[in-house]
C-alpha positions, 0 to 999 in steps of 0.5 A: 908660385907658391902660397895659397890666398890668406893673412900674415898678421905682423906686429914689429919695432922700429929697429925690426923695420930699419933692420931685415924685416923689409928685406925679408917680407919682399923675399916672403911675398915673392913666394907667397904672391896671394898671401897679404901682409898686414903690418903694423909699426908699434913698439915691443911691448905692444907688439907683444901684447898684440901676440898675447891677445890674438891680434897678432900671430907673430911679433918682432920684439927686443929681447928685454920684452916681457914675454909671458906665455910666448915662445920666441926665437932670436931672429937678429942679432945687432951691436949697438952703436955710438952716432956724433956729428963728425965735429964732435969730440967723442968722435976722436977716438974709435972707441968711446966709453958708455960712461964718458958719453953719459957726459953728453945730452942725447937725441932718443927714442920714446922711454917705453921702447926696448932699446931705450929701456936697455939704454936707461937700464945700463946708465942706471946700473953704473949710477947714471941717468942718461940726458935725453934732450930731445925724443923722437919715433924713428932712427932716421929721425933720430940721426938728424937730430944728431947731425943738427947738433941737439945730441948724440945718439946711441942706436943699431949698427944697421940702423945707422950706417945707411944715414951715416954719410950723408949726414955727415955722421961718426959711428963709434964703437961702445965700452962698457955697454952691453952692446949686443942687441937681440930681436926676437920673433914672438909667437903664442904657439908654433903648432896653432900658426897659419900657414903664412905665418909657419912659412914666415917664422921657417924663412927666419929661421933659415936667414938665422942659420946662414948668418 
């Protein structure tokens, strides 16, 4: 098998988690059997920043992060998506305008995360705040509290379907919404990686390049 003894040194958001991180890191340890992966679960800026100072070698970010003296590349790419309980009256359509659900209070994520951000950003450039009613740290969190009745949700594509069913969810598409979400793998320099952390960023790029 391949791989010799050493570290992957890996910082990474939510939505990278609820994504093809998990997929991807069980098909690179089956390869890489010595090598061990030290993961951490932190948001974008974080991630990045842990990239900056060394800390990390690699970093899996949204792409409105700011990356100053980093090089990146798009390692996902995923729509975001309207969640509502399956009562809901905006699920009557299967498309629901950005500015019709800014009528409607929101389950989110914390204000400082990248999808957030995006979010906050978009209802601002058409003059809008969005109602965050209730914040919480993960996406399945966050479908709960959609499917509880505190709020509708918006989030990736990915990240929805799997609790959609069973929680009695509806995912709608988005208008008037840039909907196309980026994540990006960060990294200081390609040519100083570890060995690990090279064959990682080269598996990235041949999923890319199949999808």
């Amino acid at each position: 098998q391949r791989g010799s003894r050493g570290h992957l040194r890996l910082w990474a958001n939510a939505s990278a988690f609820a994504n093809f991180l998990p997929t991807l890191l069980a098909a690179f340890s089956q390869q890489h059997p010595n090598i061990a992966v030290d993961l951490e679960d932190v948001l974008s800026e974080a991630a990045a920043q842990a990239v900056s100072s060394g800390v990390a070698e690699l970093a899996v970010i949204g792409e409105n992060t700011p990356t100053e003296g980093l090089h990146t590349l798009v390692c996902e790419v995923d729509e975001l998506v309207l969640v509502t309980p399956a009562a809901h009256e905006l699920a009557r359509n299967g498309r629901v305008e950005f500015a019709q659900a800014l009528e409607h209070d929101f389950v989110g994520m914390n204000r400082s995360t990248s999808l957030m951000r995006q979010i906050v950003s978009a209802a601002s450039a058409i003059g809008r705040t969005p109602r965050i009613r209730i914040q919480v740290r993960s996406f399945d969190a966050m479908c709960r509290m959609v499917s509880a009745g505190l709020g509708i949700a918006i989030l990736p594509r990915w990240s929805a379907l799997p609790h959609a069913p069973a929680m009695g969810l509806e995912i709608r598409h988005l208008d008037g919404l840039w909907t196309r979400r980026r994540l990006l793998l960060a990294m200081r320099d390609r040519q100083s990686l570890s060995e690990p952390a090279r064959d990682f960023v080269s598996m990235v790029e041949a999923r890319v390049a199949q999808t």
